[in-house]
N, C-alpha and C positions, 0 to 999 in steps of 0.2 A: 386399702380400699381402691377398687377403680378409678383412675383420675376423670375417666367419662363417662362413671356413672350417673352422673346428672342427666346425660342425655334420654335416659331412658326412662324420665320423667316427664317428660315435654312433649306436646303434641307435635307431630309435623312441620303441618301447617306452620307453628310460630318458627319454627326454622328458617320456613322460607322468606316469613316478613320482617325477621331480623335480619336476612343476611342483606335483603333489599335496602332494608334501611342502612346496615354496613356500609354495601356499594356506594349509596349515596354522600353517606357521609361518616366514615370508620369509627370521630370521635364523640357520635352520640349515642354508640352501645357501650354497654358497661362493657369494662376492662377485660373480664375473663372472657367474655364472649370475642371480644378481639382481638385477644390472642388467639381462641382458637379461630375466626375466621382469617386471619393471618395465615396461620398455619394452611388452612384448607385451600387459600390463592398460592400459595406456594407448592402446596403439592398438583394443584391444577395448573401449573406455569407449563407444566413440558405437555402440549396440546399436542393428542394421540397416543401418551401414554397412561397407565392405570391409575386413576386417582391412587390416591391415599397408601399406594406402594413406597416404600422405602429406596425411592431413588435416589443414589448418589449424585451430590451434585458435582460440577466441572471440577472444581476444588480438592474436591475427595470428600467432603464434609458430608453425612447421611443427613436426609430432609426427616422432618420431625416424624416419630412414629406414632403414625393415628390405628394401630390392630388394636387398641384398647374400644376404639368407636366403633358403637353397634353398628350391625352390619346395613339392617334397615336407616337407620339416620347416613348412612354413609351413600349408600343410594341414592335414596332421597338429592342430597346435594349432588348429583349425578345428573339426575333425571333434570334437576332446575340448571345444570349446565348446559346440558342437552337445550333446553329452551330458550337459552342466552344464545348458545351457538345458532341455531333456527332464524332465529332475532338478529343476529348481527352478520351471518354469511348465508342466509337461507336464500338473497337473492342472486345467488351465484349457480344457485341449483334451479333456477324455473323455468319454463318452456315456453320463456317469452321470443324467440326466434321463431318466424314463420318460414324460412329458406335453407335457411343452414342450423349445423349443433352449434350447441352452445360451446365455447372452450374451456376444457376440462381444469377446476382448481383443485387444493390439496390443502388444507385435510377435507374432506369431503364429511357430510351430516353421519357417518356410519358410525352404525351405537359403538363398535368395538373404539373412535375415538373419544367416547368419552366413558370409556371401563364399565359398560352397559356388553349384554349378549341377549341373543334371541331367548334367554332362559327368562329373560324379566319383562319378556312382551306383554303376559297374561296377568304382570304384578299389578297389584292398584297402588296406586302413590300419592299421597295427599298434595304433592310438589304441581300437583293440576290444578291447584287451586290460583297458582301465578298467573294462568293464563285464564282463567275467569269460569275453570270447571270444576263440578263437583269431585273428589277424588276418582281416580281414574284410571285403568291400565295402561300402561306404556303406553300398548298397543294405538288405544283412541287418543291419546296425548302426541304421537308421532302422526296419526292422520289428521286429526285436527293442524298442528305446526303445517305439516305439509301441506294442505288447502290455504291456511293463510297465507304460506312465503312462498311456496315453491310450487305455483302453477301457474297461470298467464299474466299476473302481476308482482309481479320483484321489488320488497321494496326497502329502502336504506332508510334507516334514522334514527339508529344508534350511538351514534356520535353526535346525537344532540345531547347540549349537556346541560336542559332545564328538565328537571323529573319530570312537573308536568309536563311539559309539553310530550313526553316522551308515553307517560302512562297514557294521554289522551289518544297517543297514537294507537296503541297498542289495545286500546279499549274499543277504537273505531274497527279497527281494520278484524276486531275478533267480533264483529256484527255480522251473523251469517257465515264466519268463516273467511270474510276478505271475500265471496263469492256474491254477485249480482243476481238480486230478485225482484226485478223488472213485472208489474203487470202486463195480460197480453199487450193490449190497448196501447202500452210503452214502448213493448217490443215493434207491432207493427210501426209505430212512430218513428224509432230506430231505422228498418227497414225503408221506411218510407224515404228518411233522409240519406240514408244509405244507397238507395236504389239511384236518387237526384244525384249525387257525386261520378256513380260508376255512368250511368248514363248521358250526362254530362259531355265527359271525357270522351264518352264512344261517340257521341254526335259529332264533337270537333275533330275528332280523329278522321273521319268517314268524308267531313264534308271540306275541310281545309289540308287535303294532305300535306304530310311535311313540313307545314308551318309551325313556328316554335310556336308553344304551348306552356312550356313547364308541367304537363302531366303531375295530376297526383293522385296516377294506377299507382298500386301498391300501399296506400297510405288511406283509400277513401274514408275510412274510418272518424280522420279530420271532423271530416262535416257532421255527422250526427256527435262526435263530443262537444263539439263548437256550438252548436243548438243544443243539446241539453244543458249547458253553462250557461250560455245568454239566458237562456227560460229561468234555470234554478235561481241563477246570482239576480232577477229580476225579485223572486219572490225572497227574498233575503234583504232587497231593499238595495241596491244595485241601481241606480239609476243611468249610468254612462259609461260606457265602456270604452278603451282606447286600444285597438293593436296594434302590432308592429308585426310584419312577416317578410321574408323574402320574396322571389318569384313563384319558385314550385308551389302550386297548387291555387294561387291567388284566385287566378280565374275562376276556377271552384267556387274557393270563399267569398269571393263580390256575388258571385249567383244566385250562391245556394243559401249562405247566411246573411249577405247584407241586400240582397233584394236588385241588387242592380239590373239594370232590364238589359238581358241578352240579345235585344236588337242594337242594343250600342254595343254590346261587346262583339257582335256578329262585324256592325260595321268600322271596329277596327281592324278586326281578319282583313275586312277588306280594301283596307289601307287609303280609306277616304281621306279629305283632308278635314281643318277643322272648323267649327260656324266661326271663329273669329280668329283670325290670321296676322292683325295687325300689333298685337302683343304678348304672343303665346304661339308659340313651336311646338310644343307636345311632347310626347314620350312614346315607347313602347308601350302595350296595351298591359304587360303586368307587371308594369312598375308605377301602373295609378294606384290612386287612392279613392275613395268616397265616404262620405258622411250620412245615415242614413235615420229619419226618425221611426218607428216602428212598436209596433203592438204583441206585447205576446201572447201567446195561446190562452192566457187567463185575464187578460185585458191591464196588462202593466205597461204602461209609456216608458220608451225608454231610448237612449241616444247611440246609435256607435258608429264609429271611426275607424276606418281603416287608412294609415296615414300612406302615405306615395313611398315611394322609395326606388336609389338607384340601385344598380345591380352589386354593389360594394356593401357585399354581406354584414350585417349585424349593426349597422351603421344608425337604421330607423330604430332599432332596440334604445338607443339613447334618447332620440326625439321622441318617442312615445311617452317617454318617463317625464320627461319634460311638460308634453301637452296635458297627461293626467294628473299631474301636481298642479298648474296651474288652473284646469277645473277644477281642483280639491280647493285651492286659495279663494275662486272667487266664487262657487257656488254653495260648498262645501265647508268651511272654514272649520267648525266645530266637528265633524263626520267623515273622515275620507275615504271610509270603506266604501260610499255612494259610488265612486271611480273606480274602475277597476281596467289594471293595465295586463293586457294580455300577449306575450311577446312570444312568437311563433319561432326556432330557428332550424336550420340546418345542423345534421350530429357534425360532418366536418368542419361548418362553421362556428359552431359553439364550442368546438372544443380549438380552435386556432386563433381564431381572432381575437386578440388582447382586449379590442375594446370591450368583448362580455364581462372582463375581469374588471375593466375600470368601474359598466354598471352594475355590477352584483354589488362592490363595494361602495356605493352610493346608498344602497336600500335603508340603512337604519339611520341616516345622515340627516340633519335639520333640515339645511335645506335640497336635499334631492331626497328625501323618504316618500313614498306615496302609499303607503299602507300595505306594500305585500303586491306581487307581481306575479302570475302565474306562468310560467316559465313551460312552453310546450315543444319539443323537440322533433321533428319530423325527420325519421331515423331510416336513410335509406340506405347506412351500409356500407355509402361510396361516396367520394367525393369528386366529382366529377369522372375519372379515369382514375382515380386511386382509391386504394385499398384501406379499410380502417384501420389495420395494421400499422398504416405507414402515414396516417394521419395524425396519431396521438400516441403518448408514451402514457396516460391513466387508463384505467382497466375500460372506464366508461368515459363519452364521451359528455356526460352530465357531472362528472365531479368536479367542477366549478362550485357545482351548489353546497360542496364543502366548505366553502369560503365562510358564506352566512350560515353556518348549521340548519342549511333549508332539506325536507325533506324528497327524496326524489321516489318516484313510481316505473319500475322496466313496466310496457304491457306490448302484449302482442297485436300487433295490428289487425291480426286474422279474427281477433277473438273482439266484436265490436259492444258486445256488453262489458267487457272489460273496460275497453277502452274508455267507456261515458262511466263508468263506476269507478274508475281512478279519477276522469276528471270531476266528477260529484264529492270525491274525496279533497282534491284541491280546493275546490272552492271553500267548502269545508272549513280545511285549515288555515287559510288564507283572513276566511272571513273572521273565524275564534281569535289567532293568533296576531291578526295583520301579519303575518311573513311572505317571503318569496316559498315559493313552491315548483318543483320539475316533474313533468314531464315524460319520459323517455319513449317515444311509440314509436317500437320496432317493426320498420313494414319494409319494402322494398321499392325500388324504380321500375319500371314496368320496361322503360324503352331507354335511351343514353342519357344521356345530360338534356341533350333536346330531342326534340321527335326527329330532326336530320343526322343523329348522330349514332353509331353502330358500338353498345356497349360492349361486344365478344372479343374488338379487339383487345381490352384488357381482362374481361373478366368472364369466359370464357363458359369456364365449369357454372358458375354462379346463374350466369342467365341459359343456360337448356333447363336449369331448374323453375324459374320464372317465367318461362317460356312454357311449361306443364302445369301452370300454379293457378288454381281459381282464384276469381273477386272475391274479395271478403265480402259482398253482395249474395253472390249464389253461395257462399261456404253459411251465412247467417241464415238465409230462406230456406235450406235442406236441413238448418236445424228445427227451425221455427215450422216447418212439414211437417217433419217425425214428428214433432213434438205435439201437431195439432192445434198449433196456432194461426196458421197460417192452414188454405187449401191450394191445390192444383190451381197454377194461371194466375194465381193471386200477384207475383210480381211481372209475371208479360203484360197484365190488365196496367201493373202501375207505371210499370215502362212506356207501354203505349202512349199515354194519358201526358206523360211527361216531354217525350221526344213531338207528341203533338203539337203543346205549346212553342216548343224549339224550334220547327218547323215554320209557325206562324209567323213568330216575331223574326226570322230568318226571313220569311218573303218579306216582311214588311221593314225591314234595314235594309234591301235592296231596292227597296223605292223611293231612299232619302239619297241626296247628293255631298249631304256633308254628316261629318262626326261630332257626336257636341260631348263638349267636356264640362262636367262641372265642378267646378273648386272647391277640395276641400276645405270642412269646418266651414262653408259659408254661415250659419247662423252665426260666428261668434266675429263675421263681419261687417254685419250691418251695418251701413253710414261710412263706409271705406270706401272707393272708387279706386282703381288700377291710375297711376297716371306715367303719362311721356317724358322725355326727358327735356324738353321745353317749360310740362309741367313742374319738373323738379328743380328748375332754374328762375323760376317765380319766385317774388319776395313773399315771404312772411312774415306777419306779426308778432314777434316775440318779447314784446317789451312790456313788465310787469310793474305795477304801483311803488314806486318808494316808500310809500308809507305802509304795505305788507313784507317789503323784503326790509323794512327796520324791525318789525314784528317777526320776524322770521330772526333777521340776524342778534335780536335781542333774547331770543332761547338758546343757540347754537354758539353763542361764547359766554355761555352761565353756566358752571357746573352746579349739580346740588349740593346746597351749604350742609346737609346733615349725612352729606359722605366724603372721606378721604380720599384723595386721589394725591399720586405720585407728584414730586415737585414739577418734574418736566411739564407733565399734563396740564397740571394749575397754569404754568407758564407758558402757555401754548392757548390756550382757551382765553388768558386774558388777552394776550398779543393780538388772537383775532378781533375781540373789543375793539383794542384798541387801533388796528388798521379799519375798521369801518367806522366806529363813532366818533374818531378823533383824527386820523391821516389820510384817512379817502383814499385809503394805497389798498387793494383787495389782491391777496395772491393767489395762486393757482387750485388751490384746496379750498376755499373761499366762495370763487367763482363758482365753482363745482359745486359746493354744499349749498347756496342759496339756489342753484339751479333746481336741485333735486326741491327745496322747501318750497319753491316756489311752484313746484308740478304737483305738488304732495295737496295744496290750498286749491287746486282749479279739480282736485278731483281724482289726479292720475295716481297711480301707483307707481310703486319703483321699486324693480331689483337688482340688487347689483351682487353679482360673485365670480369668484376667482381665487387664484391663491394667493392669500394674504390679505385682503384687498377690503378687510376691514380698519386698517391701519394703514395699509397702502404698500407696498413695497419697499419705499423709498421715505415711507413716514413723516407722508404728508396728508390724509387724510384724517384718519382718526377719526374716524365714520360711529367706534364704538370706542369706549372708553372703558377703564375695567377698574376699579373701586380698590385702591392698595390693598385692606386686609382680608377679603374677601373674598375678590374676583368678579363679583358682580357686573356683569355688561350693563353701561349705561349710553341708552341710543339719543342723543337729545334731540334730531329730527325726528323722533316719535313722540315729542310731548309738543310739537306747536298746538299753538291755541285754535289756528282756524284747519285743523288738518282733515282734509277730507279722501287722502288717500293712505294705504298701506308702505311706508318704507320699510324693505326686507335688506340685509346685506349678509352677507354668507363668506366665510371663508372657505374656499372648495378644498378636497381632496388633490393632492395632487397629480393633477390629472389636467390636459388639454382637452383632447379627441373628444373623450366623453361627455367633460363639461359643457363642451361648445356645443355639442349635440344637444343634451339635455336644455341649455337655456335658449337655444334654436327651438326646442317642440315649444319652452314655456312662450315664447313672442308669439309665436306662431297661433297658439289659443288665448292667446292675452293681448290686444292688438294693443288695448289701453292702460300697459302697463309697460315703462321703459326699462327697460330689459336688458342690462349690460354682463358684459363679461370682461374681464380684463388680462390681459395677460401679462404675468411676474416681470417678465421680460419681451419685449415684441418680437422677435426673433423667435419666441417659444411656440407661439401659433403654427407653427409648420409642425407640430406636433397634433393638429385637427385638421390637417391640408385636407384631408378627403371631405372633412364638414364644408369645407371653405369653396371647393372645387361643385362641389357635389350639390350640394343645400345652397350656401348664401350665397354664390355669387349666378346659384342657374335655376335655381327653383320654382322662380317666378315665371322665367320661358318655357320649363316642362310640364312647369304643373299647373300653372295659375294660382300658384299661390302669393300673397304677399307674408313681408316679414319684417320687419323691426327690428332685428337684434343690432346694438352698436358691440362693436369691437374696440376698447380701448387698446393700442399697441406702444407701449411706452418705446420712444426710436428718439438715439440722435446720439451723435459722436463724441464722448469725453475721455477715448483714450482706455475703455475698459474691455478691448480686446472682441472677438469676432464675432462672440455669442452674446455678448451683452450693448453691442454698439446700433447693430440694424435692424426694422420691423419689415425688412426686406418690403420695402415700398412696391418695388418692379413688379412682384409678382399679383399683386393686386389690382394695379395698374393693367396687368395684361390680362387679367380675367372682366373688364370694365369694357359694358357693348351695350349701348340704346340705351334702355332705361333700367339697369338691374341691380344700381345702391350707390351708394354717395362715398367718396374718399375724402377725407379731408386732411390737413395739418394745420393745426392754430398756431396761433401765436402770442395771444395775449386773452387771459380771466374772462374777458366779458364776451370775447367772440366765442369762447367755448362755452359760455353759459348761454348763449342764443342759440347754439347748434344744439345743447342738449333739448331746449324747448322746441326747435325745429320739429326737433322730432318726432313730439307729441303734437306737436299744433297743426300739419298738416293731416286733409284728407285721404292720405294714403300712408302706407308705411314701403321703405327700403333698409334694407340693411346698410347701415353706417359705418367704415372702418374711420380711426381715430390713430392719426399718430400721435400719440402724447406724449410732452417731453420728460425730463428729467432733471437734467440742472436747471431748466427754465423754473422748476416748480418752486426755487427761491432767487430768482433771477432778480437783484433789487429793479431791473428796467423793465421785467414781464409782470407790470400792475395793472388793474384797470381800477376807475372811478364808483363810485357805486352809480351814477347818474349813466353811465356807459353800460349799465345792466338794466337799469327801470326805463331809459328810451331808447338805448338802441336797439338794433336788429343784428342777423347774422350777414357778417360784410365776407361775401367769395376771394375778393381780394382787395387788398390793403394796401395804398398809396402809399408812397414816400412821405410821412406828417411833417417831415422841416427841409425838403429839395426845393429848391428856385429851379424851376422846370425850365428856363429861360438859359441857365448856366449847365443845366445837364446835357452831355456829351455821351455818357457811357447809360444806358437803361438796364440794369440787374433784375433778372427773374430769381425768386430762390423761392425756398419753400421751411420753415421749422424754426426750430432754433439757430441754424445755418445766419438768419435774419442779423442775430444779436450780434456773432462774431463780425459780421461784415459793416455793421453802422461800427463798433469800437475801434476796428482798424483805419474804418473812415475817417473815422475823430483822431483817431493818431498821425496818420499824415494829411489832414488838415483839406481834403480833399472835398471842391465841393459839386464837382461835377460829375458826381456822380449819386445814380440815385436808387433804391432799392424798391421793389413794387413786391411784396407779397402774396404767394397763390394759397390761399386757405383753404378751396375745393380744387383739388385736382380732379374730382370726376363727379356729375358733367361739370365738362371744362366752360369756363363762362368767356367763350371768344367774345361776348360783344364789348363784356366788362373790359376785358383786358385791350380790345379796338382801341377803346376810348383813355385808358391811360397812355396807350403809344402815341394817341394822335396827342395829348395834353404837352409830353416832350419832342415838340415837334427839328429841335435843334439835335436830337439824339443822333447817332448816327454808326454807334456800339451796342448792340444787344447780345445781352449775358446770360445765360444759363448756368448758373452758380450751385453745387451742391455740393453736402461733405462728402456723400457716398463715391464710392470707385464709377468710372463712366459708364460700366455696362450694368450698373446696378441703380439706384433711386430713379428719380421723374424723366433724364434725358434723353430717354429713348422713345419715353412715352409724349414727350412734348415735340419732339420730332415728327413722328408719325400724326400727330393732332393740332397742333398750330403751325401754319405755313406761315404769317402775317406777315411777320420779318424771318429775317435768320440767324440764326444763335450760331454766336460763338459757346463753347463749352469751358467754364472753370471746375476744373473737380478733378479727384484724383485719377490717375490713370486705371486700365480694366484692371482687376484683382480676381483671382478665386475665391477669396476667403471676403467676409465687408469690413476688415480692420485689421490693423497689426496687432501681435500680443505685446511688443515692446511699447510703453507706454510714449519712449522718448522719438519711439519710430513713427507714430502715432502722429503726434506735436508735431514732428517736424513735413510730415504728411499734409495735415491738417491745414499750415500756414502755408505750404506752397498752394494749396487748391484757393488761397484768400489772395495770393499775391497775384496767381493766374486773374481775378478779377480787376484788379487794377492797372492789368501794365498786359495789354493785348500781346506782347511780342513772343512773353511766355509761353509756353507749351508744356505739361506734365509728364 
């Protein structure tokens, strides 16, 4: 008997929803059936040759002989190949380039590669049923594929590997054929937005020549997808929205989508200055941002953001992620599709810059998830003067979004139904799935890099092509003609009407004398005031109830009795007990944890993340606790009794650049939430330099924004080598002007636990760097009191607590743990004329403070500049340039490239000459 006579029993159709079910999972069809579909991947493996031929393999070995299978079933699984191939390389065949051809790949969709001929065009195939048609000839199962995959929208998402998510795609995208069927009414709405972008651009071309711009000719398209998104994701329930973009095209998007009035954009052309001068420098006109409340065409409230940004590509991508998670936390909590984060990039940007790779891999992460991120790529082709060739070694410059098995969309810029019918599909999946979703809109640059720039000199051929090339404005309108949607003059009537208002608000920006900026996210600053750096040199109240931080300390060293925890743990948890209830010795983890319980009872929130930085690096924290058999996180500042804020603590990815960005946006919309990051090692920060450079140490001067984020930088010299010794102090110090964030170095549990309430308790926010130590953090002499937490405050700088000011001779400035080394060696040779003065804030530096200690050692008549770092490295270059009073001598080691030896004993012996240089002036390093 036939061994494949069974086939010729079976309908079709169940062919093909077994071998689906196969695919998906081989070991839930019976056995004989898996063998043969075994069989049948195996004669499909050599892709372009004849199925189910008897091809030898490399070996010699013949592949199994299927001429016993009917010839109809054997098709069949042909034809459903055919749709897999469609499916999975159909976007390599579409005609999403508006300037150039596409680049030729191999195998190419031709039926000869999958053992089909022109003779089975007119078959009908029940294998149509895969793609959601009645049975059907080839013929219309090859036209149908090819309107879904391979015309102005290209789309990948085969290589997702949840079924559903996969079927749903393929269920959407075969609605109409993957083709856009827009009412007129929509169309002209389209046009409408369409005609505002191209005309836009020609205004400012015409009346500012040569001035950069960042044009976004060739891409206008942007704007009507960017509006039908806000409109759609409004009636989905979308309440706020956050982007992130580059330059190109902003100007646009602040116009046309966020409403900004083009008499302020007009009179930044004209390079006025600004209404307030005395705390804010400004920026270039398309590196602002603005916040906008607004109405949509159906009457839905709703909020968006467009955040500032330097010209350091992809940078705002992180801060965005940051400010939409943070409106998810505080308005959002149960819901966070309500946010919706929209991250705009350049194709050479997106495919170069690492940081996309640090956010992509953030998205499904507790704390950096925000429900799915719409990823939109404005694909000009070029990167500045180069070529996409020589930009990326991946076919596209969107397979990042391989990362997350997010799917991506090629569309042709030219085709502007396309384009809002891909981004209708985004949102779509965004909103079902929560996932990230791309993007890819292929359009072009109209003019260089900037409007003063001559792209021919590199790309020659490309632009006489673009130079012949209509608006995707008039290429829409002479469809919407034919079509009869549109009549004669319909868009010179809309153009007119547009460039009029342009006009207007143009005269009337030349009748103001100044520029006015407005800060973004202002709503979510209510009750915050910008302040000086006189301001920031005011005392604060930071001193909290004893009898709430026993209420506090009496949950945070109690584990729960009805869970196991590890010996160490139990022994750590009690020991804190017992240094508050019983030796009034509080150490540095301590300090810290009642800071945070104590902000958590007045109201505030608190987040803290980084790597590790649940336990701490150095495992001294222990912020979360994990249950022996189980693993169970136990947070026990989440159980105080009077808690009236949110504590979050996160251990991050490993990642700086990103991190820093991402909890930069979360401050930034969360004034009232303290906001930390820390890094593994302080030296590791220079792995966010551009966050640092860019955002927190200038942000406030370009944009007007304020920000909060502290930086914990764990710094100080024990001998552990170049990378793990320095938080490179200097550099921090040199970005420190006016009023733009606070430096500090503590030294002792209770002045870091006033600096963290500092933080919250004043009217304004700065960003805080922190050098924090490390062996201090069991330093038996780095204690404080608990009475040194419920009445002090935060002290700038710290007296000598046992000098006879009378017998002092030498006056020591130092700063850190440097402090500890220098009182032990004091005590060792017995030394009492000498005396150590503490600087806690190095920026703003508090000259009146420090006046006042120098006058108190009036017999001094040595002033010391003391540190462990190399001299052209920590505070002394910066104390030079900023306190004249006296004049410093210098103890410290001599200039170094590197901030420490790798020989631990080279180290030591470093170490102590920079302590001897303190005591004995004649020294020199």
């Amino acid at each position: 008997m036939d061994r494949f006579s069974f086939l010729n029993a079976a309908h079709t159709a169940f062919f093909a929803d077994l071998y689906e079910q196969y695919i998906e999972n081989p070991d839930s069809v019976e056995p004989s059936w898996r063998s043969f579909f075994q069989g049948f991947d195996f004669a499909a493996s050599d892709y372009g040759s004849g199925l189910f031929e008897a091809t030898p393999q490399q070996n010699g070995a013949a592949a199994p002989d299927f001429s016993g299978v009917p010839e109809k079933i054997q098709k069949e699984f042909k034809v459903l190949n055919l749709i897999e191939g469609y499916r999975t390389r159909g976007h390599l065949f579409t005609k999403t380039n508006p300037v150039r051809d596409r680049r030729t790949y191999s195998p190419t969709l031709e039926l000869e590669n999958f053992g089909l001929s022109n003779a089975d065009l007119d078959t009908v195939f029940d294998a149509a049923k895969e793609i959601n048609l009645q049975p059907s000839t080839l013929r219309q199962i090859i036209d149908h594929l090819t309107k879904v995959y391979c015309q102005h929208i290209g789309v990948e998402y085969m290589y997702i590997r949840n079924p559903e998510v996969r079927k749903w795609i393929q269920d959407r995208l075969g609605v109409n054929e993957n083709l856009p069927a827009f009412s007129d009414e929509a169309k002209k709405h389209i046009l409408l937005k369409l005609n505002e972008a191209v005309a836009f651009e020609n205004f400012l071309h015409t009346k500012y020549v040569g001035q950069k711009r960042f044009s976004l000719e060739g891409a206008e398209a942007l704007i009507p997808a960017l509006d039908a998104l806000v409109e759609a994701a409004a009636e989905k329930g979308v309440e706020q929205f956050v982007m992130g973009m580059a330059h190109r095209g902003r100007l646009n998007v602040l116009a046309n989508i966020f409403g900004k009035s083009t008499s302020d954009i007009f009179s930044e052309f004209d390079g006025k200055d600004y209404d307030d001068d005395a705390l804010f420098d400004g920026d270039v006109k398309y590196h602002l941002g603005l916040t906008a409340d607004k109405k949509t065409r159906t009457g839905k409230n709703i909020n968006i953001n467009l955040a500032p940004n330097p010209s350091h590509l992809e940078t705002v991508g992180a801060v965005i992620e940051g400010i939409a998670r943070a409106k998810q936390d505080k308005y959002y909590p149960e819901d966070n599709s309500k946010v919706l984060p929209i991250a705009l990039h350049g194709d050479a940007a997106v495919a170069g810059q690492g940081i996309v790779y640090e956010i992509v891999q953030m998205a499904g992460l507790d704390g950096y998830k925000t429900g799915g991120t719409i990823h939109l790529v404005v694909n000009n082709q070029v990167g500045f003067t180069t070529n996409y060739l020589d930009a990326r070694t991946s076919t596209y410059c969107t397979d990042i979004a391989k990362v997350t098995l997010s799917p991506v969309l090629h569309v042709n810029a030219d085709d502007v139904e396309a384009v809002v019918h891909a981004m209708l599909f985004a949102l779509d999946y965004r909103m079902k799935f929560g996932g990230d979703v791309f993007i890819d809109l292929l359009g072009y640059r109209k003019y260089g890099h900037n409007e003063g720039d001559e792209p021919r000199f590199t790309q020659p051929k490309l632009y006489k092509i673009i130079a012949k090339h209509k608006n995707p404005r008039d290429i829409y309108a002479a469809e919407l003609l034919s079509s009869g949607v549109i009549q004669e003059g319909f868009v010179k009537e809309l153009e007119q009407q547009y460039k009029a208002v342009l006009e207007e608000n143009l005269e009337a920006s030349r009748k103001k004398d100044l520029t006015i900026i407005t800060p973004f996210m202002q709503n979510e600053w209510e009750g915050f005031s910008q302040a000086t750096e006189e301001q920031m040199l005011q005392k604060v109240n930071t001193a909290f109830s004893k009898e709430m931080l026993d209420e506090i300390a009496e949950v945070i060293t109690q584990l729960p009795t009805d869970k196991k925890f590890i010996n160490k743990i139990q022994k750590l948890i009690n020991d804190r007990k017992a240094m508050y209830f019983e030796n009034d010795k509080l150490d540095w983890a301590m300090g810290e944890l009642l800071a945070y319980g104590s902000l958590l009872t007045e109201g505030y929130n608190v987040r803290l993340s980084g790597q590790d930085v649940e336990r701490g690096t150095f495992s001294h924290r222990h912020a979360v606790v994990k249950v022996e058999d189980s693993e169970e996180e136990v947070v026990l500042l989440n159980r105080l009794k009077e808690q009236n804020g949110n504590f979050q603590v996160y251990n991050s990815l490993l990642s700086e650049y990103g991190v820093v960005g991402f909890d930069y946006g979360y401050a930034l919309a969360s004034p009232r939430t303290l906001t930390i990051w820390e890094a593994q090692f302080g030296d590791f920060s220079n792995g966010a330099q551009i966050m640092i450079d860019q955002y927190i140490s200038a942000a406030e001067d370009k944009w007007n924004n304020q920000n909060g984020l502290v930086m914990l930088l764990p710094h100080g010299y024990e001998g552990q080598g170049a990378e793990h010794s320095s938080a490179r102090m200097e550099r921090y110090l040199q970005l420190c002007a006016n009023h733009n964030m606070y430096i500090a170095d503590c030294t002792t549990p209770a002045n870091f636990f006033h600096l963290l309430r500092r933080q919250m308790k004043t009217t304004f926010r700065k960003p805080l760097i922190v050098f924090t130590p490390k062996s201090l953090l069991r330093h038996p002499a780095a204690v404080s009191t608990v009475e040194e937490l419920a009445e002090g405050t935060f002290h700038e700088v710290l007296d000598d607590p046992t000098a006879d000011a009378k017998k002092v001779k030498t006056l020591v400035f130092c700063t850190g743990k440097f402090y500890y080394d220098l009182v032990a060696e004091r005590e060792n040779l017995g030394r009492d004329d000498v005396a150590f003065v503490r600087l806690e804030q190095l920026f703003p530096l508090p000259v009146e403070q420090l006046k006042e200690v120098i006058a108190k050692y009036s017999n001094a008549d040595d002033y010391v500049w003391a540190q462990e770092e190399p001299r052209n490295m920590g505070a002394y270059s910066y104390m030079l340039m900023n306190f004249t009073e006296v004049k410093f001598r210098v103890a410290s080691l001599k200039a170094y490239s590197a901030p420490a030896a790798g020989s631990y004993t080279r180290a030591k012996k470093r170490h102590a000459a920079a302590i001897a240089m303190v005591f004995d002036k004649d020294l020199f390093n």
